[in-house]
C-alpha positions as CSV (number, residue, x, y, z in Angstrom):
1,X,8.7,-29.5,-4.2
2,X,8.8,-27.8,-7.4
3,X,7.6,-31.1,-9.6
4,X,4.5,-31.2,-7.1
5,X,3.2,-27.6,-7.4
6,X,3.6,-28.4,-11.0
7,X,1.6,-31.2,-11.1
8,X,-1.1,-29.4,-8.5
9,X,-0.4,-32.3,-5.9
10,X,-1.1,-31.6,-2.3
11,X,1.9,-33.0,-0.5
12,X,4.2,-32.8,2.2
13,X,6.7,-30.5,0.6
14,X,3.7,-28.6,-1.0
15,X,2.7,-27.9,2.7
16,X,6.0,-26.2,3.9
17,X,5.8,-23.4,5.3
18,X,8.4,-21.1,2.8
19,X,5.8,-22.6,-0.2
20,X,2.8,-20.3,0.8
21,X,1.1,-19.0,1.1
22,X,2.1,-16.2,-2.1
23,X,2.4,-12.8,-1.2
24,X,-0.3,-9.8,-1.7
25,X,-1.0,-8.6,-4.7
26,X,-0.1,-4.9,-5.1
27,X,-2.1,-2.5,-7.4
28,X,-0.5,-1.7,-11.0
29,X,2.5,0.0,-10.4
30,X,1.2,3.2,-12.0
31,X,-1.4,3.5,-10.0
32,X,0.0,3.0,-7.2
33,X,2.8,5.2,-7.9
34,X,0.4,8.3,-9.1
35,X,-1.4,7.3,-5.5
36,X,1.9,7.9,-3.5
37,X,3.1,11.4,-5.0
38,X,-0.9,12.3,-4.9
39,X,-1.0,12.1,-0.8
40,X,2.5,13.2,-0.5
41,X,1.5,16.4,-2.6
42,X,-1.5,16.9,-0.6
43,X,0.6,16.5,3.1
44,X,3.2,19.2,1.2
45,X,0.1,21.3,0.4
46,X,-1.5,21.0,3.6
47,X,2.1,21.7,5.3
48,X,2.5,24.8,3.6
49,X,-1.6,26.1,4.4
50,X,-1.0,24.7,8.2
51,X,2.7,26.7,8.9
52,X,0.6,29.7,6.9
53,X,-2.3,30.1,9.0
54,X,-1.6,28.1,12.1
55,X,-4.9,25.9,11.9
56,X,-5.0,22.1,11.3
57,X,-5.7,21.8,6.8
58,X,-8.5,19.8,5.8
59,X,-5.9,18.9,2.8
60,X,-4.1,16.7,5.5
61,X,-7.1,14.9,6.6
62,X,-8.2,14.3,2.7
63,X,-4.4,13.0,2.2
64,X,-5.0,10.5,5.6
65,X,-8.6,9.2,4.3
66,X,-6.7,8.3,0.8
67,X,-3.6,6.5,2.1
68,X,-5.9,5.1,4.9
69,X,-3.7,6.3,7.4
70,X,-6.0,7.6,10.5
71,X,-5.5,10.8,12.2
């Protein structure tokens, strides 16, 4: 399997299911990192305004548009 993925050769064992296809590409890890702790600081924020003043924070919907989460 190995010699014909080399060689670019479109075979049987280049067809099996465990050879592809390759996984997702994920963003550079320190972006996606800075992403992560951004929206996780912004649901703390929006945690802290919500128990505070007992109305829903726009900081939570901000934090849900970025991580692409919806409401």
């Amino acid at each position: 399997t190995l010699r014909d993925l080399v060689l670019e050769r479109d075979t049987e064992l280049t067809r099996l299911p465990w050879v592809g296809p390759f996984g997702r590409r994920w963003e550079p890890e320190p972006l996606r990192w800075s992403g992560v702790r951004l929206v996780h600081g912004l649901m703390q924020a929006a945690d802290r305004r919500e128990a505070r003043t007992g109305r829903s924070s726009r900081l939570a919907r901000a934090a849900e548009a970025l991580s692409g989460r919806t409401g």
